[in-house]
C-alpha positions in Angstrom: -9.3 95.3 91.0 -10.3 97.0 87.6 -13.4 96.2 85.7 -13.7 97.0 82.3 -17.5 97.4 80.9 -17.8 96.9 77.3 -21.2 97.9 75.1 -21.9 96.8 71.9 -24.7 96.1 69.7 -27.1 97.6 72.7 -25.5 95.0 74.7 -23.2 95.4 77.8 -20.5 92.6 79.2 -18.3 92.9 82.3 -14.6 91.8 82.3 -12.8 91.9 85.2 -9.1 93.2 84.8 -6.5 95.9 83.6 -7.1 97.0 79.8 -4.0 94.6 78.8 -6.1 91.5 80.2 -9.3 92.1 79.2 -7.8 92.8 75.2 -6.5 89.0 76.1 -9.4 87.7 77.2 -11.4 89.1 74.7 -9.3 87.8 71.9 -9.3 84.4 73.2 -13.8 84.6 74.0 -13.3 85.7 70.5 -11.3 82.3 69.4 -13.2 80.2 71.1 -16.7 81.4 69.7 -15.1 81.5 65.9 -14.3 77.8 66.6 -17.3 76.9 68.3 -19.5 78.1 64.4 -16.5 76.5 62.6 -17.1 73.3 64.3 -21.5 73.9 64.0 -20.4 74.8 60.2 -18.7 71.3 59.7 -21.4 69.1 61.4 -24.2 70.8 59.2 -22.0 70.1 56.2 -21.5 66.9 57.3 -25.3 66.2 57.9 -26.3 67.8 54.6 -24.2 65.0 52.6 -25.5 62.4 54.6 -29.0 63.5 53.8 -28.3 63.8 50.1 -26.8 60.9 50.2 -29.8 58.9 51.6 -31.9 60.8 48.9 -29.8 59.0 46.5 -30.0 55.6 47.8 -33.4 56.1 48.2 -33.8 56.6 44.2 -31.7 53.9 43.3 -33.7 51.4 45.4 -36.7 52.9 45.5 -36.8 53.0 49.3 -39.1 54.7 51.0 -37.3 54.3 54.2 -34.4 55.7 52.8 -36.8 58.9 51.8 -38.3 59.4 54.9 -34.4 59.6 56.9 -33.1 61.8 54.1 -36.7 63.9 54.9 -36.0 63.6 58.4 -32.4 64.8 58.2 -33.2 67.9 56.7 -36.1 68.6 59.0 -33.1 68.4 62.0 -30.9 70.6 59.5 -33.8 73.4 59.4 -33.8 73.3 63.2 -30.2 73.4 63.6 -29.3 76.4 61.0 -31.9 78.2 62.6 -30.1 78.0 65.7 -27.6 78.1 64.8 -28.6 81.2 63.0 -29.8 82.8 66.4 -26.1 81.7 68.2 -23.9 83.3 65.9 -26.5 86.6 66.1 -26.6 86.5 69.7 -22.3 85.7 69.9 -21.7 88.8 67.5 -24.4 91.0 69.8 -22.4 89.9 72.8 
């Protein structure tokens, strides 16, 4: 069986296979990983509108309920950009 050791970015992965498979299988890991931050991309989107949104209802009522979720929301939104963040870094280092 042929392995095929790839390096790059410092880092090394192992893919088992002739060249011709491991150019598929990389391609596809590849796929997979841009859908994986298109899918993270959408979800923060959607997050940051529902935040905004409960800024806004919390100014036209006067709510501090509705404050304190839209506050909350974006404290969950820090965390998950940053991790985001570190995923995508650590996927392109891969």
């Amino acid at each position: 069986m042929n392995t095929i050791v790839e390096i790059e970015r410092k880092t090394s992965r192992v893919w088992q296979g002739n060249y011709s498979k491991y150019m598929a299988e990389k391609d596809e890991w590849l796929r997979q990983q841009l859908k994986a931050y298109e899918n993270q991309q959408r979800k923060i989107r959607a997050m940051e509108e529902a935040a905004q949104r409960f800024r806004i209802w919390g100014e036209m009522r006067d709510s501090d309920k509705m404050y304190a979720r839209a506050k909350s929301m974006e404290n969950v939104l820090t965390v998950l950009i940053k991790w985001t963040s570190l995923s995508k870094t650590k996927a392109i280092s891969s």
